[in-house]
Biotite code that builds the C-alpha atoms (Angstrom):
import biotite.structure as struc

atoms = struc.array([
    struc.Atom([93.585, 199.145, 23.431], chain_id="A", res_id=1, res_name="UNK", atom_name="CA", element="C"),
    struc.Atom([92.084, 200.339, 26.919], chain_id="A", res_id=2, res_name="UNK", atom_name="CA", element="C"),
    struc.Atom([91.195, 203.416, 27.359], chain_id="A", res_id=3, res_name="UNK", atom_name="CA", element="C"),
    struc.Atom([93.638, 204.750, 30.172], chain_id="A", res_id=4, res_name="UNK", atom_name="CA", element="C"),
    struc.Atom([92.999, 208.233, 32.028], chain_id="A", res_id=5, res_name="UNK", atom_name="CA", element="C"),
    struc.Atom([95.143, 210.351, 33.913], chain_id="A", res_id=6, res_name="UNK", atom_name="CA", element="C"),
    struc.Atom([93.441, 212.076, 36.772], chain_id="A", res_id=7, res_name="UNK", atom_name="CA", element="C"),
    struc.Atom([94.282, 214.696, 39.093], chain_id="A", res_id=8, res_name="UNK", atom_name="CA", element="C"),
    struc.Atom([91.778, 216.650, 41.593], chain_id="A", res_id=9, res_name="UNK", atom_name="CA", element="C"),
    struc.Atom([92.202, 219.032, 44.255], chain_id="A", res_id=10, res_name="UNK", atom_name="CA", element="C"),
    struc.Atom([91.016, 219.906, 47.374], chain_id="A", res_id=11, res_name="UNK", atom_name="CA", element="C"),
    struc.Atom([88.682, 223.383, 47.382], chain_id="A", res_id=12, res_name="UNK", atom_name="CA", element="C"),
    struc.Atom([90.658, 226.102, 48.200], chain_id="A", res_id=13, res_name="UNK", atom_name="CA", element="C"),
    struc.Atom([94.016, 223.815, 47.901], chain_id="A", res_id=14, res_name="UNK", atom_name="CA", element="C"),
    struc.Atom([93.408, 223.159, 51.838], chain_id="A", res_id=15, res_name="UNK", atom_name="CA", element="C"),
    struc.Atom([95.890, 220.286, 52.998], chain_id="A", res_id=16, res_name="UNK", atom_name="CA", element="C"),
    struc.Atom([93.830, 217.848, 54.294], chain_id="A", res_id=17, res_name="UNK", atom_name="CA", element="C"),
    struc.Atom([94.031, 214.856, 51.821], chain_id="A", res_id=18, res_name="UNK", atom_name="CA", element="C"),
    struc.Atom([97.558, 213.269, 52.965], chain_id="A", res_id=19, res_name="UNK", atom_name="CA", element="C"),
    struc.Atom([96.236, 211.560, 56.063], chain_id="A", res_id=20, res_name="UNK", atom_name="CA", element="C"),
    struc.Atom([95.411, 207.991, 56.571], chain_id="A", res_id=21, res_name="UNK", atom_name="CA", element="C"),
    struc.Atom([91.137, 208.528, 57.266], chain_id="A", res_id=22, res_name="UNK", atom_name="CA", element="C"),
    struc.Atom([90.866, 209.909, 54.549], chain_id="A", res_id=23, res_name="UNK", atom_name="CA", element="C"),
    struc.Atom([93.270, 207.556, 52.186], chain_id="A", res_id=24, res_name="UNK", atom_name="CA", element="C"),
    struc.Atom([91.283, 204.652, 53.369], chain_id="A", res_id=25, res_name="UNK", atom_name="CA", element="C"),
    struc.Atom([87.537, 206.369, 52.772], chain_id="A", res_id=26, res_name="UNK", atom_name="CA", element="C"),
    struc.Atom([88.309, 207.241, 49.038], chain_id="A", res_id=27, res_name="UNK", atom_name="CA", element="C"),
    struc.Atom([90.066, 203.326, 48.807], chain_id="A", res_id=28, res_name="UNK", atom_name="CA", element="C"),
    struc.Atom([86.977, 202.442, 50.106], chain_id="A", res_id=29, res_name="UNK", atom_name="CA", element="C"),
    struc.Atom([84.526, 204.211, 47.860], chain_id="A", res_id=30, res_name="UNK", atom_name="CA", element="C"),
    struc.Atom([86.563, 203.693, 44.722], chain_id="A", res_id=31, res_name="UNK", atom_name="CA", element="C"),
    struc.Atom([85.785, 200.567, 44.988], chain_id="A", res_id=32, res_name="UNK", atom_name="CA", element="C"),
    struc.Atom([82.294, 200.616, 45.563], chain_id="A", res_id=33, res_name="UNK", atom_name="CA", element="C"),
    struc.Atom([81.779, 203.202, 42.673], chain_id="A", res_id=34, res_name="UNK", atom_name="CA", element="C"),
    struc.Atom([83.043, 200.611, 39.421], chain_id="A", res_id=35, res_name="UNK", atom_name="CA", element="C"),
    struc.Atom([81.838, 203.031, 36.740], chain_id="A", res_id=36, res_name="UNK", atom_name="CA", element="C"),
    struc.Atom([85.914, 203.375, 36.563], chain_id="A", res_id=37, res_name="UNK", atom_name="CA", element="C"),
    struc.Atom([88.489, 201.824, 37.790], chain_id="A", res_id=38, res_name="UNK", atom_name="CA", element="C"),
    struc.Atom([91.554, 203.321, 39.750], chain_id="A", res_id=39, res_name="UNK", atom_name="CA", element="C"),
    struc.Atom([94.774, 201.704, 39.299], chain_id="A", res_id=40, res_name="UNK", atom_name="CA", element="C"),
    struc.Atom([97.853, 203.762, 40.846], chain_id="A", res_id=41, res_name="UNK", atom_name="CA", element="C"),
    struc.Atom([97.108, 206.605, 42.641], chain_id="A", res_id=42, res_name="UNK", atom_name="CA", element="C"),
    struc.Atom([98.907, 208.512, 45.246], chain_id="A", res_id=43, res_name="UNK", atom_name="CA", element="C"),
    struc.Atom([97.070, 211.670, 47.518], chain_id="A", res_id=44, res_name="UNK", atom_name="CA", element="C"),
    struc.Atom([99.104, 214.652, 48.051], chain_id="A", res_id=45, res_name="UNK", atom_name="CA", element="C"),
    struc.Atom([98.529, 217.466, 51.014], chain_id="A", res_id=46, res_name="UNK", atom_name="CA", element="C"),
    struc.Atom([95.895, 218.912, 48.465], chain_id="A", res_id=47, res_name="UNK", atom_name="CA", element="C"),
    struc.Atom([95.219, 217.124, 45.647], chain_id="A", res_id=48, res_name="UNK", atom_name="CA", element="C"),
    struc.Atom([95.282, 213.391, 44.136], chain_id="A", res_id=49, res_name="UNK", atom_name="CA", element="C"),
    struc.Atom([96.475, 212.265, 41.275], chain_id="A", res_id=50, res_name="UNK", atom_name="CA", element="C"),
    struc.Atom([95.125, 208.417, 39.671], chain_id="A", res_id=51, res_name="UNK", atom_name="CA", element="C"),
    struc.Atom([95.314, 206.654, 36.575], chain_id="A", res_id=52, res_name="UNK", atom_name="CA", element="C"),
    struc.Atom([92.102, 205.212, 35.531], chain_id="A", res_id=53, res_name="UNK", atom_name="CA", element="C"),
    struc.Atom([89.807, 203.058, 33.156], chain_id="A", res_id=54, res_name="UNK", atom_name="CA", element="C"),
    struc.Atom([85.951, 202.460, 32.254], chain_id="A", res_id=55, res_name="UNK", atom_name="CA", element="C"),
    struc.Atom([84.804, 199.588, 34.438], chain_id="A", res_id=56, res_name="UNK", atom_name="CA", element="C"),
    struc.Atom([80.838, 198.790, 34.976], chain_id="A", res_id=57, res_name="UNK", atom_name="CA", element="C"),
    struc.Atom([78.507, 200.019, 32.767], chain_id="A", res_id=58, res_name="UNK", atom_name="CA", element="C"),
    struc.Atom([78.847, 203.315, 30.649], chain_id="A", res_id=59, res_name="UNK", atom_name="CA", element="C"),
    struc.Atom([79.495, 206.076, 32.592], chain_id="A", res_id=60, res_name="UNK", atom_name="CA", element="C"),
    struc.Atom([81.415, 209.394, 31.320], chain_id="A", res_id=61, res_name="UNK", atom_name="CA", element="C"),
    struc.Atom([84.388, 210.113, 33.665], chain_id="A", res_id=62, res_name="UNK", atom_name="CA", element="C"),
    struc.Atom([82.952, 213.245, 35.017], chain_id="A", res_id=63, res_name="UNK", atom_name="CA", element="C"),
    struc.Atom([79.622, 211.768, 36.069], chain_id="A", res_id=64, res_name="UNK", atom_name="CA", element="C"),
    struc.Atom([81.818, 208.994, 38.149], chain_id="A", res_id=65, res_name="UNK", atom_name="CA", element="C"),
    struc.Atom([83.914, 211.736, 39.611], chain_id="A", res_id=66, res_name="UNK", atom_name="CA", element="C"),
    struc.Atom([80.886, 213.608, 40.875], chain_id="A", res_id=67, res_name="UNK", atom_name="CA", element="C"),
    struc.Atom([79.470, 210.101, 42.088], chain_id="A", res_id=68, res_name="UNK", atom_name="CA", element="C"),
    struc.Atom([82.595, 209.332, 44.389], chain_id="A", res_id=69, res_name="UNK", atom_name="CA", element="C"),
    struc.Atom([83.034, 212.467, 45.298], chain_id="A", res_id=70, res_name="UNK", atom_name="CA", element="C"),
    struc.Atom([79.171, 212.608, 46.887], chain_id="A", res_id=71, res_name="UNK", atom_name="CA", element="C"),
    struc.Atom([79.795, 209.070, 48.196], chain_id="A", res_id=72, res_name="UNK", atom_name="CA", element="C"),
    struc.Atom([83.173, 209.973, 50.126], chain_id="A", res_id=73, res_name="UNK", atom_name="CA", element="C"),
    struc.Atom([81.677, 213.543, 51.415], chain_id="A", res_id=74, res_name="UNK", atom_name="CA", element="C"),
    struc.Atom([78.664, 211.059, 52.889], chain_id="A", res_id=75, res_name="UNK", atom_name="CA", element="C"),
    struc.Atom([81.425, 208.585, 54.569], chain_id="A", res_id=76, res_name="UNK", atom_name="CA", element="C"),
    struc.Atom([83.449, 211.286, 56.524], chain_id="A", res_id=77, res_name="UNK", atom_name="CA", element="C"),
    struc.Atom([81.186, 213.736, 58.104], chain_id="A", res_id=78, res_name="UNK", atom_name="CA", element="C"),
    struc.Atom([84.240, 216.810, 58.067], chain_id="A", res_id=79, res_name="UNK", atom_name="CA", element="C"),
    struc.Atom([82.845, 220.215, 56.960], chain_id="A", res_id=80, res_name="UNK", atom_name="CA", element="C"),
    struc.Atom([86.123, 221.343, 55.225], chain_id="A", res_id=81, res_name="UNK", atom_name="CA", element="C"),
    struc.Atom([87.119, 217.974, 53.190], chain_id="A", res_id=82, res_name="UNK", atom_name="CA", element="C"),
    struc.Atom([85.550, 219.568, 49.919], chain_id="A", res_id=83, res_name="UNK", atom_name="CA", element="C"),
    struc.Atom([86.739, 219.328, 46.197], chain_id="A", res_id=84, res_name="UNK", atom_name="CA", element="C"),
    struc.Atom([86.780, 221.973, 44.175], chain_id="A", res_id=85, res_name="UNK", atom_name="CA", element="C"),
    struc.Atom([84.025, 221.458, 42.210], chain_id="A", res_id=86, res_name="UNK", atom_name="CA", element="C"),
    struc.Atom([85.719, 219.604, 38.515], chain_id="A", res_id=87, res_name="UNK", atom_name="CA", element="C"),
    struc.Atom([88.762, 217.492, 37.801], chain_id="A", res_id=88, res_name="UNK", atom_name="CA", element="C"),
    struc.Atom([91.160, 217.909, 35.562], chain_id="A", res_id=89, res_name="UNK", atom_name="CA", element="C"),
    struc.Atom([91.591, 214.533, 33.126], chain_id="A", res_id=90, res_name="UNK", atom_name="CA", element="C"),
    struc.Atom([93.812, 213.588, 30.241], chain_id="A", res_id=91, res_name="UNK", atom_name="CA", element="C"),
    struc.Atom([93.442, 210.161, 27.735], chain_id="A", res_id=92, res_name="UNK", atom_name="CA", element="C"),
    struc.Atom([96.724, 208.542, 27.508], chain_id="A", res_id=93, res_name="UNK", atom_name="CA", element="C"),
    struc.Atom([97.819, 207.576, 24.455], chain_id="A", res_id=94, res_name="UNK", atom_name="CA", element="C"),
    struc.Atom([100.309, 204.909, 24.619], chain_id="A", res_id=95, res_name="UNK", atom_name="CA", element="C"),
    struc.Atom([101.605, 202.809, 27.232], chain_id="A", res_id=96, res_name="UNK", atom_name="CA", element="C"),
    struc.Atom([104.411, 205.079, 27.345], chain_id="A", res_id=97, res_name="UNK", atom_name="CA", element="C"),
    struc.Atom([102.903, 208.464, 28.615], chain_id="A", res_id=98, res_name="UNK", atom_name="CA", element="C"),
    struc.Atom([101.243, 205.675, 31.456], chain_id="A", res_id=99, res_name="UNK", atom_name="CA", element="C"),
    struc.Atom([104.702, 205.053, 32.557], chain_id="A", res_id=100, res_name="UNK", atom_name="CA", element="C"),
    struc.Atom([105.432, 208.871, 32.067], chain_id="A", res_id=101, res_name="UNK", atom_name="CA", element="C"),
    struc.Atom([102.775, 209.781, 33.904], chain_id="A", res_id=102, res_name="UNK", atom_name="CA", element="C"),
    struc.Atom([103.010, 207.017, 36.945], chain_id="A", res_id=103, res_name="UNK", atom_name="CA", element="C"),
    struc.Atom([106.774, 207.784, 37.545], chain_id="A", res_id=104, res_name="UNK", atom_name="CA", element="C"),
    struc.Atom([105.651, 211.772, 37.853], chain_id="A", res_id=105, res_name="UNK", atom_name="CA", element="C"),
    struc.Atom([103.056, 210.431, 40.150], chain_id="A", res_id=106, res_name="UNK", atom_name="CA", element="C"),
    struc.Atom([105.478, 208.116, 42.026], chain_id="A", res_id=107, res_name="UNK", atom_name="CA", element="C"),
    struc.Atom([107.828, 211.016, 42.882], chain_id="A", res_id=108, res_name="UNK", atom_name="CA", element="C"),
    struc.Atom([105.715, 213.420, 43.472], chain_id="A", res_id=109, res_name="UNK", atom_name="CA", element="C"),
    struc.Atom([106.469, 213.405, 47.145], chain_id="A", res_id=110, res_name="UNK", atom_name="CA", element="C"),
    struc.Atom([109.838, 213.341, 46.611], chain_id="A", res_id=111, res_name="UNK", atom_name="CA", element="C"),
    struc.Atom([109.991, 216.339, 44.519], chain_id="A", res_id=112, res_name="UNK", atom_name="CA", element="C"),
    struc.Atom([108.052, 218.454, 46.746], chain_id="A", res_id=113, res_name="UNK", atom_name="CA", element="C"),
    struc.Atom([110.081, 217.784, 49.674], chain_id="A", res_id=114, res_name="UNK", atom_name="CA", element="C"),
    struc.Atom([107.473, 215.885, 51.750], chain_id="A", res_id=115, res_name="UNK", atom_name="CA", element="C"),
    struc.Atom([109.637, 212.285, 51.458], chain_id="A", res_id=116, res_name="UNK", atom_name="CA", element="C"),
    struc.Atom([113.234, 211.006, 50.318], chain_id="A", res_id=117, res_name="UNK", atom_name="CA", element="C"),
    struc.Atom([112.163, 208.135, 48.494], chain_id="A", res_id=118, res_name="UNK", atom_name="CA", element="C"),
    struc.Atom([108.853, 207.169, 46.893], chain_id="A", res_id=119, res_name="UNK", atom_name="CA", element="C"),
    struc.Atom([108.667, 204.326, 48.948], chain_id="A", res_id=120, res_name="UNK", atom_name="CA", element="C"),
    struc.Atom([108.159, 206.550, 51.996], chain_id="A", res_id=121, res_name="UNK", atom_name="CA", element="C"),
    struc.Atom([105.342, 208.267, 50.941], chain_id="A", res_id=122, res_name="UNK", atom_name="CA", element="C"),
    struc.Atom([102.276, 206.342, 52.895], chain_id="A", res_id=123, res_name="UNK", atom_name="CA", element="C"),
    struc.Atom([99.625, 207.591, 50.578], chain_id="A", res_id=124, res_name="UNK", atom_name="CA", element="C"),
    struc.Atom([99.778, 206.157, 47.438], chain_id="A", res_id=125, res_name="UNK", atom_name="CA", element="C"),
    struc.Atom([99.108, 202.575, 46.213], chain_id="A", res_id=126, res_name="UNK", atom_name="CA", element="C"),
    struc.Atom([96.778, 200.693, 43.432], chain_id="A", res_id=127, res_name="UNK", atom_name="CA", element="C"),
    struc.Atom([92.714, 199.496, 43.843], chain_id="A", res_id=128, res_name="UNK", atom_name="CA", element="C"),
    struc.Atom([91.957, 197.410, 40.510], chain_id="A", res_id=129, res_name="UNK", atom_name="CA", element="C"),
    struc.Atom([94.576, 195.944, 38.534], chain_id="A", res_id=130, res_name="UNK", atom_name="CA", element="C"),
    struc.Atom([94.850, 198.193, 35.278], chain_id="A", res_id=131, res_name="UNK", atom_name="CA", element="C"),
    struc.Atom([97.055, 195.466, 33.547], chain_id="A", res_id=132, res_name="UNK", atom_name="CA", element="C"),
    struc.Atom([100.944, 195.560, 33.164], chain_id="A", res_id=133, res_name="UNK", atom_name="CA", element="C"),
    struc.Atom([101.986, 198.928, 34.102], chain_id="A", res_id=134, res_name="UNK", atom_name="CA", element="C"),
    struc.Atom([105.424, 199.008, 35.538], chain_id="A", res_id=135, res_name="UNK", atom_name="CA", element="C"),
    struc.Atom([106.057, 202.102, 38.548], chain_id="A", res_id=136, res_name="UNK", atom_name="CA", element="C"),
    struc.Atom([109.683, 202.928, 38.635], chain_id="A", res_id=137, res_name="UNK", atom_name="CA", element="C"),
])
Protein backbone atom coordinates (compact mmCIF):
# COMPACT_ATOMS: atom_id res chain seq x y z
CA UNK A 1 0.00 0.00 0.00
CA UNK A 2 1.07 3.83 0.12
CA UNK A 3 3.20 4.87 2.32
CA UNK A 4 1.14 7.40 4.56
CA UNK A 5 2.93 9.84 7.17
CA UNK A 6 1.70 11.63 9.99
CA UNK A 7 3.34 14.96 10.50
CA UNK A 8 3.36 17.47 13.08
CA UNK A 9 5.87 20.63 13.40
CA UNK A 10 6.06 23.50 15.55
CA UNK A 11 6.79 26.87 15.57
CA UNK A 12 10.43 27.80 17.42
CA UNK A 13 9.87 28.67 20.72
CA UNK A 14 5.99 27.47 20.43
CA UNK A 15 5.32 31.30 19.37
CA UNK A 16 1.58 31.58 18.07
CA UNK A 17 1.88 32.83 14.87
CA UNK A 18 0.83 29.94 12.50
CA UNK A 19 -3.18 30.21 12.83
CA UNK A 20 -3.56 33.20 10.55
CA UNK A 21 -4.68 33.30 7.02
CA UNK A 22 -0.94 34.78 5.32
CA UNK A 23 0.55 32.39 6.51
CA UNK A 24 -2.09 29.32 5.78
CA UNK A 25 -2.05 30.38 2.22
CA UNK A 26 2.08 30.69 1.87
CA UNK A 27 2.67 27.05 3.18
CA UNK A 28 -0.64 25.94 0.68
CA UNK A 29 1.28 27.60 -1.68
CA UNK A 30 4.70 26.09 -1.27
CA UNK A 31 3.42 22.61 -0.56
CA UNK A 32 2.53 22.53 -3.66
CA UNK A 33 5.39 23.69 -5.39
CA UNK A 34 7.71 21.35 -3.27
CA UNK A 35 6.12 17.58 -4.73
CA UNK A 36 8.89 15.54 -3.11
CA UNK A 37 5.63 14.73 -0.77
CA UNK A 38 2.43 15.25 -0.89
CA UNK A 39 0.10 16.87 1.84
CA UNK A 40 -3.31 15.64 2.07
CA UNK A 41 -5.29 16.93 5.31
CA UNK A 42 -3.69 19.23 7.32
CA UNK A 43 -4.89 21.75 9.74
CA UNK A 44 -2.32 24.75 11.46
CA UNK A 45 -2.74 25.37 15.03
CA UNK A 46 -1.57 28.78 17.04
CA UNK A 47 1.93 26.96 17.10
CA UNK A 48 2.27 24.06 15.34
CA UNK A 49 0.77 22.02 12.21
CA UNK A 50 -0.15 18.86 11.97
CA UNK A 51 -0.48 16.95 8.04
CA UNK A 52 -0.80 13.64 6.75
CA UNK A 53 1.47 12.95 3.95
CA UNK A 54 2.92 10.70 1.05
CA UNK A 55 6.12 10.39 -1.35
CA UNK A 56 5.24 12.28 -4.51
CA UNK A 57 8.11 13.35 -7.20
CA UNK A 58 11.16 11.78 -7.20
CA UNK A 59 12.92 10.16 -4.07
CA UNK A 60 13.26 12.35 -1.45
CA UNK A 61 13.49 11.29 2.44
CA UNK A 62 10.79 13.18 4.43
CA UNK A 63 13.20 15.21 6.36
CA UNK A 64 15.10 16.57 3.38
CA UNK A 65 11.44 17.81 1.97
CA UNK A 66 10.65 19.29 5.32
CA UNK A 67 13.83 21.32 5.37
CA UNK A 68 13.09 22.21 1.58
CA UNK A 69 9.56 23.81 2.36
CA UNK A 70 10.48 25.09 5.25
CA UNK A 71 13.48 27.31 3.37
CA UNK A 72 10.97 27.95 0.56
CA UNK A 73 8.10 29.39 2.94
CA UNK A 74 10.79 31.44 5.22
CA UNK A 75 11.84 33.01 1.50
CA UNK A 76 7.94 33.81 0.66
CA UNK A 77 7.08 35.78 3.91
CA UNK A 78 9.82 38.07 4.83
CA UNK A 79 8.70 37.97 9.02
CA UNK A 80 11.76 37.64 11.32
CA UNK A 81 9.90 35.57 14.01
CA UNK A 82 7.89 32.91 11.69
CA UNK A 83 10.71 30.23 12.44
CA UNK A 84 10.41 26.37 13.00
CA UNK A 85 12.09 24.79 15.40
CA UNK A 86 14.62 23.26 13.67
CA UNK A 87 13.11 19.10 13.08
CA UNK A 88 9.68 17.57 12.81
CA UNK A 89 8.33 15.05 14.47
CA UNK A 90 6.90 12.09 11.87
CA UNK A 91 5.19 8.76 12.30
CA UNK A 92 4.43 5.87 9.26
CA UNK A 93 0.92 4.85 9.51
CA UNK A 94 0.20 1.55 9.36
CA UNK A 95 -3.23 0.88 8.29
CA UNK A 96 -5.91 2.89 6.99
CA UNK A 97 -7.24 2.87 10.35
CA UNK A 98 -4.62 4.87 12.47
CA UNK A 99 -5.17 7.50 9.10
CA UNK A 100 -8.65 7.89 10.23
CA UNK A 101 -7.34 7.86 13.92
CA UNK A 102 -5.05 10.24 13.30
CA UNK A 103 -7.25 12.75 10.88
CA UNK A 104 -10.22 12.81 13.39
CA UNK A 105 -7.42 13.90 16.27
CA UNK A 106 -6.37 16.37 13.71
CA UNK A 107 -9.95 17.44 12.83
CA UNK A 108 -10.75 18.31 16.47
CA UNK A 109 -7.94 19.61 17.47
CA UNK A 110 -9.40 23.05 17.66
CA UNK A 111 -12.18 21.95 19.31
CA UNK A 112 -10.41 20.34 22.08
CA UNK A 113 -8.25 23.15 22.84
CA UNK A 114 -10.94 25.56 23.13
CA UNK A 115 -10.09 27.74 20.09
CA UNK A 116 -13.59 26.55 18.07
CA UNK A 117 -17.00 24.64 18.81
CA UNK A 118 -17.06 22.61 15.88
CA UNK A 119 -14.35 21.47 13.46
CA UNK A 120 -16.01 23.07 10.81
CA UNK A 121 -15.19 26.46 12.34
CA UNK A 122 -11.74 26.17 12.47
CA UNK A 123 -10.49 28.30 9.19
CA UNK A 124 -7.12 26.68 9.06
CA UNK A 125 -7.24 23.38 8.04
CA UNK A 126 -8.11 21.77 4.66
CA UNK A 127 -6.41 19.17 2.00
CA UNK A 128 -3.62 20.08 -1.08
CA UNK A 129 -3.23 16.65 -3.11
CA UNK A 130 -5.72 14.06 -2.98
CA UNK A 131 -4.16 11.18 -0.75
CA UNK A 132 -6.95 8.71 -1.93
CA UNK A 133 -10.13 7.69 0.11
CA UNK A 134 -9.61 8.94 3.50
CA UNK A 135 -12.82 9.76 5.22
CA UNK A 136 -12.54 13.05 8.07
CA UNK A 137 -15.25 12.65 10.59
Amino acid sequence: GQTLVYLTVTTEHRQRWLAADEPHRLLRETWLAARGWLVGYYILMPDHLHCLCAPGQGDFEIERWLSYWKDQFAKRHGQRHWRWQARGWHHRLRSDESFEQKAAYMRNNPVALGLAKHPDQWPWQGIVHDLGPVTLT
